[in-house]
Backbone as a ProteinNet text record, in pm:
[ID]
protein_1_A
[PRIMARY]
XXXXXXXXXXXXXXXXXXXXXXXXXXXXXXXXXXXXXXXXXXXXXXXXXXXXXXXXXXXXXXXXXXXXXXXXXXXXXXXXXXXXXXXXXXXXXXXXXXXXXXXXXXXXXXXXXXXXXXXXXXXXXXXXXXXXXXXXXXXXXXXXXXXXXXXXXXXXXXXXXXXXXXXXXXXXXXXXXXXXXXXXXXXXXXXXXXXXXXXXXXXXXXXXXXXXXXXXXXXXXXXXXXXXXXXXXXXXXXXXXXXXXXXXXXXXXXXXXXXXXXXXXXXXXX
[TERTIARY]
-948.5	-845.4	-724.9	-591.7	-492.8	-390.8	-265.7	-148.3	-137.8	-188.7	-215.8	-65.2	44.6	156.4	317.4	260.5	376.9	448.2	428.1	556.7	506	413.4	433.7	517.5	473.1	552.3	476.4	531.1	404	319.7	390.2	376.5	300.2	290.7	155.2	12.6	6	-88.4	-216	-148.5	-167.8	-256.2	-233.3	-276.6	-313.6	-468.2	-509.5	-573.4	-573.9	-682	-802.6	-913.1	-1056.8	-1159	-1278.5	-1359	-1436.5	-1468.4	-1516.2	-1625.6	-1713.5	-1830	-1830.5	-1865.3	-1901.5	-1965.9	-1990.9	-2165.2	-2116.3	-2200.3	-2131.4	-2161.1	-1999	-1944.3	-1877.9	-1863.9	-1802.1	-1648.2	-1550.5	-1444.2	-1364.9	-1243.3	-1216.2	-1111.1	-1133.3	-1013.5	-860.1	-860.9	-718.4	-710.2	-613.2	-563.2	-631	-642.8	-687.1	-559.7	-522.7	-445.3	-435.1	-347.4	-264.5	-385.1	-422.4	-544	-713.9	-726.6	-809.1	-825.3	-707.2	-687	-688.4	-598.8	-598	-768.3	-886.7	-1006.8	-1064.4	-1011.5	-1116.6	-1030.3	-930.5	-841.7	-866	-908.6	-916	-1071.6	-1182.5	-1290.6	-1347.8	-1290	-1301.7	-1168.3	-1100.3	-977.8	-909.1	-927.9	-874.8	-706.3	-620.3	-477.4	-465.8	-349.3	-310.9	-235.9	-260.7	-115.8	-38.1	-21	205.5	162.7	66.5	96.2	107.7	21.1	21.2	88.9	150	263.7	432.6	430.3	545.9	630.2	598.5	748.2	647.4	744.4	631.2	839.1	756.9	856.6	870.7	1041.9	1069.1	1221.1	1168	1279.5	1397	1529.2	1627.4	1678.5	1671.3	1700.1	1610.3	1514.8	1408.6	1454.8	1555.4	1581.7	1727.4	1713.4	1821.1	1907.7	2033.7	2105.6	2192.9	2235.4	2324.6	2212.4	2116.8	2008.7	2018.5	2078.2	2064.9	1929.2	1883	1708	1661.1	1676.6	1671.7	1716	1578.2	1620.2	1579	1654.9	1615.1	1588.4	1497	1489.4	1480.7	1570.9	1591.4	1544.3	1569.5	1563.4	1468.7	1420.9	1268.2	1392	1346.6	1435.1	1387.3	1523	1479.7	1514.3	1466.8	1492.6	1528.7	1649.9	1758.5	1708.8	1668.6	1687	1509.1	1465.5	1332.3	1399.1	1359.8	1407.5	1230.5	1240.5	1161.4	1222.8	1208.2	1181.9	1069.1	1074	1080.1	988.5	864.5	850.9	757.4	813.1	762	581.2	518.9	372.4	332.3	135.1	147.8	171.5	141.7	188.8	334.8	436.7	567.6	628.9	629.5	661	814.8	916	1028.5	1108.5	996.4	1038	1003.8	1060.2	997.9	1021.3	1139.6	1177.5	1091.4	1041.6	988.3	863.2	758.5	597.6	560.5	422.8	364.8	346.8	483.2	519.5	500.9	444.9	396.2	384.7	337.3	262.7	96.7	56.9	-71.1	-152.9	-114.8	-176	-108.9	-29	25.2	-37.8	-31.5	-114.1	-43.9	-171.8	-148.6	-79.2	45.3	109.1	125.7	191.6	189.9	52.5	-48.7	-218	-180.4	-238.4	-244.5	-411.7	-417	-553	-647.3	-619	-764.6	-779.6	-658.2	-660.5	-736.5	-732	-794.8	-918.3	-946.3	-1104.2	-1127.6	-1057.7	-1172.2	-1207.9	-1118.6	-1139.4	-1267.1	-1289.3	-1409.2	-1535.2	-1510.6	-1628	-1679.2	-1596.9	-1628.8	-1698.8	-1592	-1668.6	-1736.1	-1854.5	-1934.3	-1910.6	-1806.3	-1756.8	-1657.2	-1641.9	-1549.5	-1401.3	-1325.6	-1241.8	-1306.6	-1176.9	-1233	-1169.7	-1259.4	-1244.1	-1112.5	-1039.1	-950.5	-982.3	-1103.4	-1160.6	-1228.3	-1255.9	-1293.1	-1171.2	-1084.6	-985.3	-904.2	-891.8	-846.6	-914.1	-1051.4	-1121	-1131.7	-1103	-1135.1	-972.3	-880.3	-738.2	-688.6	-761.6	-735.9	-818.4	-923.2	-949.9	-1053	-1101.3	-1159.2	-1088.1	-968.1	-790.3	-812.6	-900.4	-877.9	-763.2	-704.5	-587	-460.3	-488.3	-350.8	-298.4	-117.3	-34.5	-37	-31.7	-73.2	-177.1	-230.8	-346.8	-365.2	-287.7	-259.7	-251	-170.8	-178.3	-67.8	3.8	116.3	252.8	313.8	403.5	448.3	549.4	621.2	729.5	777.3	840.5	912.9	1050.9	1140.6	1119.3	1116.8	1127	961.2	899.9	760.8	667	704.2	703.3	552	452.8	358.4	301.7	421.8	394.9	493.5	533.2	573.6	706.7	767.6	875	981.3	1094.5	1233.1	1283.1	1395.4	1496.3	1661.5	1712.6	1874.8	1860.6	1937.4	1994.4	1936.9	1816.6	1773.5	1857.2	1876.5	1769	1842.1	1980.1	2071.1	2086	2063.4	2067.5	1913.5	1850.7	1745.9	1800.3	1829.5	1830.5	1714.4	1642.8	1521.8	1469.5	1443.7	1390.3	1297.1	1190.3	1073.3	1064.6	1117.2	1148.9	1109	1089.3	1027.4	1104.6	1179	1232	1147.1	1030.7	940.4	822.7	660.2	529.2	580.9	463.7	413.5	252.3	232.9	112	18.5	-62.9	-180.2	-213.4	-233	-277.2	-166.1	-90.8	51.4	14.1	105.4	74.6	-21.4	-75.7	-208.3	-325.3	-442.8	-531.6	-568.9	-616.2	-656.8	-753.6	-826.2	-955.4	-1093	-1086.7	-1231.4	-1188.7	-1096.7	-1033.9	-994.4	-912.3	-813.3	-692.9	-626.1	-510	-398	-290.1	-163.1	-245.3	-292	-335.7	-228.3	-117.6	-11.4	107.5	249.8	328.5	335.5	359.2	334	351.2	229.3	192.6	71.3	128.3	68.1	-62.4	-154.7	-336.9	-396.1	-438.7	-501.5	-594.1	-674.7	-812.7	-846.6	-1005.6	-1063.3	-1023.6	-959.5	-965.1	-849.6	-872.8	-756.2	-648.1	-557.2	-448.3	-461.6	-487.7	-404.1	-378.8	-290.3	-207.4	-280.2	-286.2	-347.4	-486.1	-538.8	-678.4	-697.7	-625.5	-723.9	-669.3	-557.1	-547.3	-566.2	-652.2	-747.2	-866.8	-892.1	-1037.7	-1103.5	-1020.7	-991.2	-1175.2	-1228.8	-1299.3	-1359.8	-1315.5	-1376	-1270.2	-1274.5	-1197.9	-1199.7	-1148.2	-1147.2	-1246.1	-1367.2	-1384.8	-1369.1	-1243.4	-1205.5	-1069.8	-978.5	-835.7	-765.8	-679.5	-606.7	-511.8	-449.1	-316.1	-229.4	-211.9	-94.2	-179.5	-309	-370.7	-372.7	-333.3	-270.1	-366.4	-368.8	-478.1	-396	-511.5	-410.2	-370.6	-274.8	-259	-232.9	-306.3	-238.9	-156.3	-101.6	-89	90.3	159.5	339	316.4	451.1	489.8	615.4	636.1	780.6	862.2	850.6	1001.1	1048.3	932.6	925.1	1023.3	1082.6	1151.1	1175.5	1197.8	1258.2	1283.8	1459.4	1558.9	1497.4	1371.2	1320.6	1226.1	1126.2	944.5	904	842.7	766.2	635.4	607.9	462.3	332	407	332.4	273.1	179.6	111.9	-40.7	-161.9	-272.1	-304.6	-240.4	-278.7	-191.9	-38.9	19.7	-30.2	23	-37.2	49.5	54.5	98.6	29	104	33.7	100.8	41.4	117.4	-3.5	-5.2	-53.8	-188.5	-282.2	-364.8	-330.5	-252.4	-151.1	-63.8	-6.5	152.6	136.1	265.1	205.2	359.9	359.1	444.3	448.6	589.1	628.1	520.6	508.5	480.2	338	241.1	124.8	-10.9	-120.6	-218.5	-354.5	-446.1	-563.6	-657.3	-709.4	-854.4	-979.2	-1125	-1231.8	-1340.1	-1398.6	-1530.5	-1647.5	-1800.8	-1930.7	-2016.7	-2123.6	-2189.9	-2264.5
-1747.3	-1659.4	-1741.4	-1681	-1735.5	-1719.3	-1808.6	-1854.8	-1996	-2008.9	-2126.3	-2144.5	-2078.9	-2102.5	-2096.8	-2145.5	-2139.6	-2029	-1940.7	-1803.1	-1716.2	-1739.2	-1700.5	-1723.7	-1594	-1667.5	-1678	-1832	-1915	-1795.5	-1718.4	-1653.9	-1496.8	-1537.7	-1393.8	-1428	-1551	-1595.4	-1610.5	-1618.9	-1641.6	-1799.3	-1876	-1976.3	-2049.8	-2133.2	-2236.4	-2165.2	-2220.6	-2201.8	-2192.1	-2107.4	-2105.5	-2007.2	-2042.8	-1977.5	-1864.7	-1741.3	-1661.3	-1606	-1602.3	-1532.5	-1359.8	-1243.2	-1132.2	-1109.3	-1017	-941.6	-841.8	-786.7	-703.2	-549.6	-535.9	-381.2	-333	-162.1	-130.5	-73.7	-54.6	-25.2	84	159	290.5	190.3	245.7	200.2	233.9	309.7	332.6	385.4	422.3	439.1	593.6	660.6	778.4	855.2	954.3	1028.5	1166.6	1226.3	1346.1	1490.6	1438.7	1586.9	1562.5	1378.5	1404.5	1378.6	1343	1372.5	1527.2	1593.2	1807.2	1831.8	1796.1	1820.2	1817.1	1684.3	1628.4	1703.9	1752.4	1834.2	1966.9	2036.8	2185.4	2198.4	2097.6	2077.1	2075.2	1978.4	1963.5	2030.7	2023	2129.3	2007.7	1875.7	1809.4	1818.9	1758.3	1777.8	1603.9	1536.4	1415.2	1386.3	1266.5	1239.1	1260.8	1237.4	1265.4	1461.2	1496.5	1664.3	1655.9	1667.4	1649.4	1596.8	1512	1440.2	1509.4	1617.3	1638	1550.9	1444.8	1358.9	1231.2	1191.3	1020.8	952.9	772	751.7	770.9	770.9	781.4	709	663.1	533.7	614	593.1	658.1	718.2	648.1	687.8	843	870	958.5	1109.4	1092	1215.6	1287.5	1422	1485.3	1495	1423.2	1409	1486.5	1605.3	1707.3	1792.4	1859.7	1931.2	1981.1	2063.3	2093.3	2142.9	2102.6	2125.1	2043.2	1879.4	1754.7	1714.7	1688.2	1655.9	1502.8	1405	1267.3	1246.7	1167.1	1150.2	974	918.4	784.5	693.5	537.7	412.7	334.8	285.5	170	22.7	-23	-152	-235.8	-336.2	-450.4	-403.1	-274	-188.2	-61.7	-70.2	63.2	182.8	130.5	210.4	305.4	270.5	337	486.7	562.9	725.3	762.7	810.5	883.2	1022.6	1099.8	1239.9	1363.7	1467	1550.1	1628.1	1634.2	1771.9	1688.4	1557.1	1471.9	1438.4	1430.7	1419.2	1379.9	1396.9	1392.8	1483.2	1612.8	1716.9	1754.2	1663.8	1666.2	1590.5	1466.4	1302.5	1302	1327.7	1329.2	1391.6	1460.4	1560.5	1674.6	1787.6	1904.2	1990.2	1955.4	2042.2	1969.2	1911.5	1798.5	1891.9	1841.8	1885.9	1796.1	1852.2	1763.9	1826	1853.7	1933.7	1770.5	1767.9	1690.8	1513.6	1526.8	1445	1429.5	1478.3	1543.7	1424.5	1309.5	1168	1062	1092.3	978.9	974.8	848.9	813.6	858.3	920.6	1017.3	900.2	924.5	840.4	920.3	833.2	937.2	928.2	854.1	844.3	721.9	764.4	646.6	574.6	473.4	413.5	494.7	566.3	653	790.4	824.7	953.8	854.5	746.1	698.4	662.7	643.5	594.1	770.2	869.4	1005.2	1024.8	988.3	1044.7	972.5	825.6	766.5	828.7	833.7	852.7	1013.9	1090.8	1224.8	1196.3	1085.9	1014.5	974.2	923.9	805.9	694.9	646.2	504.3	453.7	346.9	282.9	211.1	195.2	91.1	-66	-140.8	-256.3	-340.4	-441.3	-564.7	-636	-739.7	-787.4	-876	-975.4	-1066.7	-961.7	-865.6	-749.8	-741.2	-649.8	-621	-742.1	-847.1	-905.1	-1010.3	-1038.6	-1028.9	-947.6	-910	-687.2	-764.4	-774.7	-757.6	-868.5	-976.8	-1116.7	-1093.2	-1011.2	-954.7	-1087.7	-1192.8	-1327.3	-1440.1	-1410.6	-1510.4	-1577.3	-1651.8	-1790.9	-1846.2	-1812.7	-1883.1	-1796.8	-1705.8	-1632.8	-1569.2	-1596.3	-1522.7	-1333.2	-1295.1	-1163.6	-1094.8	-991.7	-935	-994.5	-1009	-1028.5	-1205.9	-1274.9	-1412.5	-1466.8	-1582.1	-1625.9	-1596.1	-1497.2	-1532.8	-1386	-1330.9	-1225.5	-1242.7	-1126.4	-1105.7	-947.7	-980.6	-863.6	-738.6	-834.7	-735.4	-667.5	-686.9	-632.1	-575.7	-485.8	-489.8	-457.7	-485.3	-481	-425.3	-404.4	-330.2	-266.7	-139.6	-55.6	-115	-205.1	-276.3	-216.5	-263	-221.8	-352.2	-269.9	-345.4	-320.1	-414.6	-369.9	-462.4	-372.5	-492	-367.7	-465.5	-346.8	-363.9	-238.8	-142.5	-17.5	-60	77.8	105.4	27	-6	-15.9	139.9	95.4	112.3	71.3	74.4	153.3	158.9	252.2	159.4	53.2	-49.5	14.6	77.2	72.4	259.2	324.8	493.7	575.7	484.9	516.6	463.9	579.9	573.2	454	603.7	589.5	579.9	662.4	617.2	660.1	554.7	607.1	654.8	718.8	765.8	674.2	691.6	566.1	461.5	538.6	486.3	405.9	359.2	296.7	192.8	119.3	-2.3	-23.6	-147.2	-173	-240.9	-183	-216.2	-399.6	-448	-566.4	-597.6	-717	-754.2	-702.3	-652	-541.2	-407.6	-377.8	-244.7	-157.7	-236.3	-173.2	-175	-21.3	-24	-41.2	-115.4	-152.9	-155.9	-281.6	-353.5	-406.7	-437.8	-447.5	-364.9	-346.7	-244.3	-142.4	-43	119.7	132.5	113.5	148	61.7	14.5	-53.5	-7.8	-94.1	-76.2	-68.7	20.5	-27.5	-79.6	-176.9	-278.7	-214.6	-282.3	-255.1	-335.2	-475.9	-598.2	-569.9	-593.5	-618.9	-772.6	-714.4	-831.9	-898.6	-1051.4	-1171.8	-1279.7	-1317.2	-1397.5	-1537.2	-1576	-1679.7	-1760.9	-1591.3	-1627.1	-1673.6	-1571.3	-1610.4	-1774.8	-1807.9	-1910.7	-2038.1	-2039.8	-2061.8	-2097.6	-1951	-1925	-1847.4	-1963.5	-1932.8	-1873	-1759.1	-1698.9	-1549.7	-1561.5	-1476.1	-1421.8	-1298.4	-1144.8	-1146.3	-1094.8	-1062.8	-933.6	-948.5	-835.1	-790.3	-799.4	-674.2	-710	-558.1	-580.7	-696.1	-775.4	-871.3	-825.9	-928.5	-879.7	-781.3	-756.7	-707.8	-554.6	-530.4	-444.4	-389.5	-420.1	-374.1	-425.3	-345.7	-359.2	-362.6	-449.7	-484.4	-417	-426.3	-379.6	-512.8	-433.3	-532.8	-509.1	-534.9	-518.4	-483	-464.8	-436.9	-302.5	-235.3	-148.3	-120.1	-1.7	10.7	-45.6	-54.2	-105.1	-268.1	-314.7	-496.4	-501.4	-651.3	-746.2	-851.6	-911.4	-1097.9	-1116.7	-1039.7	-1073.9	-1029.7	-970.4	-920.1	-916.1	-875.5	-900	-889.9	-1014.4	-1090.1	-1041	-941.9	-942.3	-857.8	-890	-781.1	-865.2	-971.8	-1041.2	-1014.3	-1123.7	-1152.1	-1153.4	-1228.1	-1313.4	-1243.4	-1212.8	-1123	-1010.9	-1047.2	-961.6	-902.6	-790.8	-673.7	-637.5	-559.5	-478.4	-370.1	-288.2	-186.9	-128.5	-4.2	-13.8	111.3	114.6	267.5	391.7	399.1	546.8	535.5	432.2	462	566.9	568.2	643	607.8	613.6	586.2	655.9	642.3	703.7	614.8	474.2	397.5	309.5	390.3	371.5	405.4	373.3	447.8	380.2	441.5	327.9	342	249.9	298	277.8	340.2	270.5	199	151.1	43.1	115.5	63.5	73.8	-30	-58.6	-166	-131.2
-176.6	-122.6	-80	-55.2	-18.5	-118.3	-71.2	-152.8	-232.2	-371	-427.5	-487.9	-500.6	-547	-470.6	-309.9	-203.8	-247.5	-234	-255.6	-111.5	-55.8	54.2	194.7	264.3	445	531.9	535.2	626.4	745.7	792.8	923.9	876.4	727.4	670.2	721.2	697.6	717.2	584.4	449.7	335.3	321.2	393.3	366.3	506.7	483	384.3	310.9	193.2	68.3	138.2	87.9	117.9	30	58.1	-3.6	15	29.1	37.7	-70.9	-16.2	-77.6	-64.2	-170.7	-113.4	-215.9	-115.1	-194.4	-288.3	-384.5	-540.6	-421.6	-461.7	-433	-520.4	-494.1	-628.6	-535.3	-638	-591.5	-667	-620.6	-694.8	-797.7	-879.6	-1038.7	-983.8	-950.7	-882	-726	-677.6	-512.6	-554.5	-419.3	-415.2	-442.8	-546.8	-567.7	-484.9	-491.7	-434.2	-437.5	-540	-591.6	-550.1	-535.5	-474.5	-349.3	-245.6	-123	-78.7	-182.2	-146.2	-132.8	-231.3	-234	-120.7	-47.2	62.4	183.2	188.4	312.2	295.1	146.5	164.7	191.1	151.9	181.8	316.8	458.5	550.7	618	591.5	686.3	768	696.3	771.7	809.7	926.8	908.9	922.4	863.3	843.3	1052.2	1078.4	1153.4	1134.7	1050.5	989.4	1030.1	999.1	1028.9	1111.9	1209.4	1345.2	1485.6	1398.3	1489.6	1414.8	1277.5	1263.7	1198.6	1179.2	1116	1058.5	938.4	913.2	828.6	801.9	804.6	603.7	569.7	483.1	415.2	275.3	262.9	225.3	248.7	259.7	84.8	17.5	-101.5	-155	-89.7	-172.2	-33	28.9	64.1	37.4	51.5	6.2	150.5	143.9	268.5	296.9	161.2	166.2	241.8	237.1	303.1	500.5	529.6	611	688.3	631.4	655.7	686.5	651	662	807.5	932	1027.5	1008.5	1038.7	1080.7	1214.3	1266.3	1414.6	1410.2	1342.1	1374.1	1275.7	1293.7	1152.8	1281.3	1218.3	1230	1282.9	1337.9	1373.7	1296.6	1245.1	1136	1019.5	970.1	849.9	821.1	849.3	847.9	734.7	593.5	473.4	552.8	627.8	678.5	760.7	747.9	795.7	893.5	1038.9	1090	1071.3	958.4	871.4	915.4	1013.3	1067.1	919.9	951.8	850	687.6	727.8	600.9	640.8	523.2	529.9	392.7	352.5	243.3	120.2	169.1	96.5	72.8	151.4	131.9	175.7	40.8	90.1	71.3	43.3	64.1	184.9	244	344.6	335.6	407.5	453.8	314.5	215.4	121	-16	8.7	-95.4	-102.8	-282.4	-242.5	-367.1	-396.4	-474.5	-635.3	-646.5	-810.2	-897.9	-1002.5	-1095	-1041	-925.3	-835.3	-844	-903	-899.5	-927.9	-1027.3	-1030.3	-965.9	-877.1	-784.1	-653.9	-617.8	-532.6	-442.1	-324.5	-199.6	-53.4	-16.2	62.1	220	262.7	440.4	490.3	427.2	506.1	629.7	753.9	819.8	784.6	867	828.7	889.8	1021.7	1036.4	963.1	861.6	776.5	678.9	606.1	501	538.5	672.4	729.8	691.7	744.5	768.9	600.5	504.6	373.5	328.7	362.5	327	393.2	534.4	552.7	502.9	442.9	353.3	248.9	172.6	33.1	27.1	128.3	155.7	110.9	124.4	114.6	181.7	182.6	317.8	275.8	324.3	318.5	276.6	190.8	142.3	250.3	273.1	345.7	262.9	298.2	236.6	168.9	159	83.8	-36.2	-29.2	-131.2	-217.2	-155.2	-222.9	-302.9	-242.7	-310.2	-448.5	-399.5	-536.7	-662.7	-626.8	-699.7	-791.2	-705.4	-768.8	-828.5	-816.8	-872	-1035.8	-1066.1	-1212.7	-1277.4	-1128.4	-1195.1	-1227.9	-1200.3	-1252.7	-1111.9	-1125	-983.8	-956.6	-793.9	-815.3	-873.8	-917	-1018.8	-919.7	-940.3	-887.8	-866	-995.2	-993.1	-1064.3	-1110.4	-1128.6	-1267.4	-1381.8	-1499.6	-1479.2	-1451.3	-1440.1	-1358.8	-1386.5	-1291.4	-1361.1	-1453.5	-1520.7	-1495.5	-1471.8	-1455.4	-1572.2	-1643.3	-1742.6	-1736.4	-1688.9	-1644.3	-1810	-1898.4	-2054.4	-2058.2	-1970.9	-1987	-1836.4	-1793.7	-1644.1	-1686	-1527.1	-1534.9	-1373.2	-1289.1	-1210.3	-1100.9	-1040.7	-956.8	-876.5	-903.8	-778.6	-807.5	-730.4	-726.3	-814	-850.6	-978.1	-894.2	-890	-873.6	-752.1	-699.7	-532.9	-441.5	-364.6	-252.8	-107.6	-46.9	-50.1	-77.3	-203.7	-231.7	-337.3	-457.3	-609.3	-651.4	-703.8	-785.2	-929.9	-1008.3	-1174.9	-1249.9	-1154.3	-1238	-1406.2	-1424.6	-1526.6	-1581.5	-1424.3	-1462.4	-1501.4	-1506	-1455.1	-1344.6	-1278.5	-1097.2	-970.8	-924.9	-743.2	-693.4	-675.3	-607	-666.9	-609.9	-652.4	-797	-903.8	-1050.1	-1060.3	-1159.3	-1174.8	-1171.7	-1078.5	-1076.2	-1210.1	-1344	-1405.3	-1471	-1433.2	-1554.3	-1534	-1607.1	-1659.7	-1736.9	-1719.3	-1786.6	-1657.8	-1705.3	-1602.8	-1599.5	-1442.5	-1508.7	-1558.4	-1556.8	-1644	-1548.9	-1464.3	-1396.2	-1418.7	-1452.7	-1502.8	-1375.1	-1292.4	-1157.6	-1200.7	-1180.2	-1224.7	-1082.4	-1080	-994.4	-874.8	-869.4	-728.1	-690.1	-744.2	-706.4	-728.8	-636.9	-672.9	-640.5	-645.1	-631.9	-463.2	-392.6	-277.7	-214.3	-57.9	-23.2	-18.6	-5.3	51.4	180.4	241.5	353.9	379.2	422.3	432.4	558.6	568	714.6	795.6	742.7	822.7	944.5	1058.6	1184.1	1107.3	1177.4	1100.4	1207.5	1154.3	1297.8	1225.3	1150.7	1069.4	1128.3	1322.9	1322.6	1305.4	1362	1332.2	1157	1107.3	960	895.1	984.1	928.7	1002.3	1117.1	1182.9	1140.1	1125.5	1075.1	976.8	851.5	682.2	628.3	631.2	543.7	637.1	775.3	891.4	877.6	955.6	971.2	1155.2	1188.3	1374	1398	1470.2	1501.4	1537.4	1655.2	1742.1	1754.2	1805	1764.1	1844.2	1777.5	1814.1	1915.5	1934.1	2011.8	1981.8	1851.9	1762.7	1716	1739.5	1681	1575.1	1485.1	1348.1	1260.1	1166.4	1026.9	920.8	822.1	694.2	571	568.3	413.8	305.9	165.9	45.9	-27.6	-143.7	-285.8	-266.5	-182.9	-205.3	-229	-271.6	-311.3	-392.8	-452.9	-536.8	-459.9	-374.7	-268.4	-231.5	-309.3	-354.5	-385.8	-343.4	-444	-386.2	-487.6	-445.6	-343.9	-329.7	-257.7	-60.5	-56.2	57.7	106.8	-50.5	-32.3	-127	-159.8	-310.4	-270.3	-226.1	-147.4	-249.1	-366.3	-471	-577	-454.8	-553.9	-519.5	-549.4	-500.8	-364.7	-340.7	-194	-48.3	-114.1	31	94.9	236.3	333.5	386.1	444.3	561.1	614.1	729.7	829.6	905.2	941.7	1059	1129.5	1184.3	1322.7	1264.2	1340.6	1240.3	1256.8	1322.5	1324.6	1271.6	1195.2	1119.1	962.5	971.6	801.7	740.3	615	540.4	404.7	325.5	186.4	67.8	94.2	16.7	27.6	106.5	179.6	115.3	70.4	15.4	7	-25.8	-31.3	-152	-189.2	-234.6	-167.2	-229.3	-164.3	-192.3	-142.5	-204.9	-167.8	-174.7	-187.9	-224.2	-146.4	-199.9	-335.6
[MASK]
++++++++++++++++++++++++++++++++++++++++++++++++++++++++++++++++++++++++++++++++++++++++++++++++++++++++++++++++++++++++++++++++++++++++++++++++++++++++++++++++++++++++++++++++++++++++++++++++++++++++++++++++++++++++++++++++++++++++++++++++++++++++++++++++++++++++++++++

């Protein structure tokens, strides 16, 4: 595990290199989509946070700003193009006027981590550990930058990022704002499709950037200072010029109540 090709930030906590052992689990081929999140909510009657709390956050480009319907209740500090959006959830990720018209294989966004814990424990299966997930997404490519290998090739995209100058210029390269249908691209060599790109991952693991690089193959068992759990894999909203984080080895995090446009998970099983 780790960052074998310095493209990380030091302060992810990507590195030292180390070894991890895990035991054979199985994992979903793709993020849980839109249709089979509706299953498991019209099934149990569950309601999301983002319902419940009324508003989740949303990246500024994917709302309609002529919309008098469109309440904003404020920008995320650090990152302006972030919208707290009144009405936005997962059944209506652009906002309140938004829905899930030919969404139906895109991966289900606006989940916080305890909406993706309740969906597992429906499914009988859990969230992946981050030494999971990221085995799962490395495809057996020891060491490889991304799911496919270390070589990125703008004439051949291979996964979900932003193109242009973020966070106001997408060019659309790839023909996606925002999420693409789970299955695009090409899968890697265990047959997981966009472990990177698209939408971040949520893990079980608590984030503490020092511990793990501390204490390179262990997880924290109980919440750190920062309380926040991890996510993997980037999202459409990657890039160079901001966050290369749409490789193997990068890490994020936010809090288990946050929810987001560009957020999603899959799940594992032993």
């Amino acid at each position: 595990m780790g960052d074998s090709s310095a493209d990380g930030n030091p302060s992810d906590g990507e590195t030292p290199l180390h070894t991890v052992t895990v035991e054979e689990f199985s994992i979903d081929t793709t993020t849980v989509t839109n249709t089979e999140f509706e299953r498991f909510a019209r099934a149990t009657g569950y309601i999301t946070e983002a319902e419940e709390e009324g508003s989740s956050a949303v990246f500024h480009l994917a709302i309609d700003r002529d919309s008098s319907q469109i309440e904003i209740l404020g920008t995320y500090p650090g990152t302006p193009w972030w919208l707290g959006v009144a009405g936005a959830d997962w059944r209506h990720p652009s906002g309140p006027n938004s829905s899930l018209d030919g969404l139906a294989d895109h991966p289900v966004v606006h989940v916080t981590w305890n909406d993706a814990s309740a969906y597992c424990r429906w499914a009988g299966r859990r969230l992946p550990t981050e030494a999971e997930w990221e085995a799962a997404s490395r495809g057996g490519l020891d060491g490889a930058r991304y799911p496919w290998g270390d070589s990125w090739d703008s004439d051949n995209l291979r996964a979900n990022i932003w193109q242009g100058e973020f966070p106001t210029i997408n060019t659309l390269g790839d023909g996606y704002l925002l999420t693409a249908p789970v299955r695009t691209y090409s899968p890697n060599a265990y047959g997981l499709w966009q472990t990177v790109g698209n939408v971040w991952e949520w893990c079980s693991d608590w984030y503490d950037a020092e511990f793990y690089s501390k204490s390179p193959g262990l997880s924290p068992v109980g919440p750190p200072s920062g309380t926040q759990r991890v996510l993997r894999g980037g999202s459409f909203l990657c890039h160079d010029s901001y966050c290369n984080r749409y490789r193997n080895s990068a890490r994020s995090s936010n809090t288990p109540n946050s929810s987001m446009s560009n957020s999603g998970f899959r799940t594992v099983a032993r």
